[in-house]
C-alpha positions as CSV (number, residue, x, y, z in Angstrom):
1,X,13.8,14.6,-7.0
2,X,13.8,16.8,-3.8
3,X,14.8,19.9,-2.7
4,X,15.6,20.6,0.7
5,X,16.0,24.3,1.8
6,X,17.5,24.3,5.9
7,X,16.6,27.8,7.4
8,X,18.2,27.7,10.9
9,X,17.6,29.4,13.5
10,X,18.3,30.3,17.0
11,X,14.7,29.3,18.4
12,X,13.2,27.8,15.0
13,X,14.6,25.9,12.2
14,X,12.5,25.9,9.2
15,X,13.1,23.1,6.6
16,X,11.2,23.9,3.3
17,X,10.7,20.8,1.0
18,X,9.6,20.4,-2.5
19,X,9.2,17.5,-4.6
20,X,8.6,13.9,-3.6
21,X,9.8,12.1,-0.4
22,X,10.1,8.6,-0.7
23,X,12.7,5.8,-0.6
24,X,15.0,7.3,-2.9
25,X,15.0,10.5,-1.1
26,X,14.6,9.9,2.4
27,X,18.2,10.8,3.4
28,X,18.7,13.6,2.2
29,X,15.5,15.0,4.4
30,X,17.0,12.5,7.6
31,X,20.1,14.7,7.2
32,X,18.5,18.2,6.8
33,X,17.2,17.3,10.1
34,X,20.1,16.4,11.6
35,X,21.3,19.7,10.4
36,X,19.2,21.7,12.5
37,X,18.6,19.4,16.3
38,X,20.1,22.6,18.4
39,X,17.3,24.7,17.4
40,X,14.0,24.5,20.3
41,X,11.2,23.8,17.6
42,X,11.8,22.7,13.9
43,X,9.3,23.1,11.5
44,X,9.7,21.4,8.3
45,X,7.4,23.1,5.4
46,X,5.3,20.5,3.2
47,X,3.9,23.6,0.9
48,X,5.5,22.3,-2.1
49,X,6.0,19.0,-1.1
50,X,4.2,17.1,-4.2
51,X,4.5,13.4,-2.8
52,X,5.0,11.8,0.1
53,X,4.7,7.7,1.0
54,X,5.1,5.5,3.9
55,X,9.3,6.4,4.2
56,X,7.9,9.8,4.5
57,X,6.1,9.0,7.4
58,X,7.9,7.0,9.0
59,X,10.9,9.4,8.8
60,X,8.8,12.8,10.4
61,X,7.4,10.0,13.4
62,X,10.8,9.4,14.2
63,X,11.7,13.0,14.2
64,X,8.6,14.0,15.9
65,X,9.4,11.5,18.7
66,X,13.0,12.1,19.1
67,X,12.5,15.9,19.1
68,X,9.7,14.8,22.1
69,X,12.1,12.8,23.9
70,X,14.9,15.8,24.4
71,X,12.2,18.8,25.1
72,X,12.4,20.1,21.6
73,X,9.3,20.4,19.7
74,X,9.2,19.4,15.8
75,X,6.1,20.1,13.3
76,X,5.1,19.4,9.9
77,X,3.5,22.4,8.9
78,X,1.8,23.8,4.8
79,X,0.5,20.1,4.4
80,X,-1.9,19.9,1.7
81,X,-3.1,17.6,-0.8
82,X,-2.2,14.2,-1.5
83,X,0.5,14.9,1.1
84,X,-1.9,15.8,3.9
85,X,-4.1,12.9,3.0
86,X,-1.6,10.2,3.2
87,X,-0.6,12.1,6.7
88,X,-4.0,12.3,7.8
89,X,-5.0,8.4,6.4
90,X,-1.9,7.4,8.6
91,X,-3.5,9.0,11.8
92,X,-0.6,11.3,12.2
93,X,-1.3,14.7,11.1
94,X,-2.7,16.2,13.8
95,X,0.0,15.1,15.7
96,X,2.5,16.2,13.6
97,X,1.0,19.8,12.9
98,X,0.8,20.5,16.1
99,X,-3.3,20.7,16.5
100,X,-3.3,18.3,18.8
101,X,-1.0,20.6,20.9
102,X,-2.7,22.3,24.0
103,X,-2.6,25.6,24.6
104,X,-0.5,24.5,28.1
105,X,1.8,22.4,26.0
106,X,2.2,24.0,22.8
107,X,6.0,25.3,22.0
108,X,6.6,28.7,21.4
């Protein structure tokens, strides 16, 4: 089960998500995203995200780069656990948390 919890915004959009994203659940977090493309930076909250597999990955690379490609910024922010470590074992967290973000380049 997930919950996704969309907190627009003008200049940030906040998604909070809790419980596990995998197969099963990957479209409902592919359409909070959607939900929220007009704001400049989305931020989607892994805090109480429990779980988190390959889909999961897959799914915030895809936002990350799509964000990229129209100047808007996306980050994956609260990782912790399990969730950080399959993130981090993947090579993508620090891209995705925005650490790897220059002071030059970093959104707002």
């Amino acid at each position: 089960m997930l919950i996704a919890d969309i907190q627009p915004g003008p200049e940030v959009a906040r998604i909070i998500l809790a419980g596990e994203l995998d197969l099963a659940t990957e479209r409902d977090v592919r359409q909070a995203i959607s939900q929220v493309t007009a704001a400049p930076r989305v931020e989607v909250d892994l805090g109480k995200l429990e779980y988190c597999d390959s889909t999961g990955v897959n799914l915030f690379v895809r936002a990350y780069l799509e964000a990229q490609a129209t100047g808007r910024s996306f980050h994956l922010v609260n990782a912790h656990g399990l969730v950080a470590k399959v993130l981090d074992v993947c090579g993508v967290l620090t891209a995705l948390d925005g650490s790897a973000e220059s002071p030059a380049t970093a959104g707002p």
